[in-house]
C-alpha positions as CSV (number, residue, x, y, z in Angstrom):
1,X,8.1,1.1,11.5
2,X,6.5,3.0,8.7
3,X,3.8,5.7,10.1
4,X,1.2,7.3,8.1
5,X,-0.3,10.5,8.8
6,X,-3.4,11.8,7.8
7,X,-1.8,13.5,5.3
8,X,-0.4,10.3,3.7
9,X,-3.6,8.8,4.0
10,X,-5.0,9.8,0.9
11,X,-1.7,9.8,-1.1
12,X,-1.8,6.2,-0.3
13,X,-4.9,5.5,-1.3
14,X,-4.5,6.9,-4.7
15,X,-1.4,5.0,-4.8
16,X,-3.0,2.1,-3.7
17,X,-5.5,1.8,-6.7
18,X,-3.1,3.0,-9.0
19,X,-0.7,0.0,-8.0
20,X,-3.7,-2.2,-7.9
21,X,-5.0,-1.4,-10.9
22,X,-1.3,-1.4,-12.7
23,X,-1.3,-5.1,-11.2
24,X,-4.3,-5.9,-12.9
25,X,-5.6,-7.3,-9.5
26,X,-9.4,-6.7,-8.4
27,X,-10.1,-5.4,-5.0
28,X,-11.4,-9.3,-4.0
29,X,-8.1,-10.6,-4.9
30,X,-6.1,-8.4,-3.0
31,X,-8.7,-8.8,-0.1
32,X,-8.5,-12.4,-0.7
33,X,-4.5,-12.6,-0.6
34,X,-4.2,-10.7,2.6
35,X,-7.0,-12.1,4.7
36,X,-8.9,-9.0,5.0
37,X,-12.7,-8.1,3.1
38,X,-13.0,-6.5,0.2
39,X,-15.0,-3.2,1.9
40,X,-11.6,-2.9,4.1
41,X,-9.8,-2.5,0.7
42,X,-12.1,-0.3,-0.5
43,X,-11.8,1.9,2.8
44,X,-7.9,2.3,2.3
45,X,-8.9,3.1,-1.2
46,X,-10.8,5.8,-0.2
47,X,-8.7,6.9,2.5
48,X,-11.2,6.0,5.0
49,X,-9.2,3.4,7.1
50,X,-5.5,2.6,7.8
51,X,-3.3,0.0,6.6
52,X,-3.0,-0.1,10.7
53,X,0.1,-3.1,10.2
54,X,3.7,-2.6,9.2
55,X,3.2,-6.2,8.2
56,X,0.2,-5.3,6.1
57,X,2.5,-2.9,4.3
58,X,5.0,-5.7,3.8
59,X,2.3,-8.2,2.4
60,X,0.7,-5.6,0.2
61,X,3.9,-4.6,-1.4
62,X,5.0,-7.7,-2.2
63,X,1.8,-8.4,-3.9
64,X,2.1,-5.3,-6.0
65,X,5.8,-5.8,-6.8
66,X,6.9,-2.4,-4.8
67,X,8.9,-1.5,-1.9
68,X,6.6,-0.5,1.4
69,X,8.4,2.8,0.7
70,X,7.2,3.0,-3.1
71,X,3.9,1.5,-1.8
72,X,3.7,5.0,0.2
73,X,4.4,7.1,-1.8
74,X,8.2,7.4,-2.7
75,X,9.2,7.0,-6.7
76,X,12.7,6.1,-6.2
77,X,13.5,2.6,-7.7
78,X,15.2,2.2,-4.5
79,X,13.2,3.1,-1.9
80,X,13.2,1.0,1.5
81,X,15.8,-1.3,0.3
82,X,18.4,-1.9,2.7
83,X,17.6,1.0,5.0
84,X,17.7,3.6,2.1
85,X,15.3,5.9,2.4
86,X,15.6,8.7,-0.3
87,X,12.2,9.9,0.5
C-alpha cells in the first residue's frame, strides 16, 4: 500500500502534470482512461484531492509509462519494481 501525505500531495501533483503532459495526454483522456471526470483530474493536479486508490496509482502509472513509485515522486529507473524501493 502506497500512502501519501499531505506533504506528498503537492509533489504529486506537479509530477502528475509533468508525466501527463510528457505523455502528451490531455486531462479528458486520462479522465476518460480511468473512469473518473476530468475536474477530479484537475483536483489531483492541483493538489486538491487524493488519488485515494492504490489501484488508481497502478492504472495511472501504467498509462504514463512509470512505476507507482516514479509516479510519486521517486527518480530511480527502478523504483517499485519487485519490492525495490530506493526512495
Amino acid at each position: 500500500m502506497w500512502v501519501i501525505t499531505f506533504a506528498h500531495m503537492a509533489a504529486l501533483a506537479n509530477r502528475l502534470t509533468e508525466l501527463r503532459t510528457a505523455a502528451g495526454l490531455s486531462m479528458a483522456e486520462v479522465a476518460d482512461h480511468c473512469g473518473v471526470t476530468r475536474e477530479t483530474v484537475r483536483r489531483w493536479e492541483r493538489g486538491l484531492a487524493e488519488i485515494r486508490t492504490d489501484d488508481m496509482k497502478i492504472v495511472l502509472a501504467k498509462l504514463l509509462g512509470v512505476t507507482v513509485g516514479q509516479l510519486l515522486g521517486c527518480r530511480h529507473e527502478n523504483c517499485g519494481l519487485n519490492g525495490v524501493d530506493g526512495c
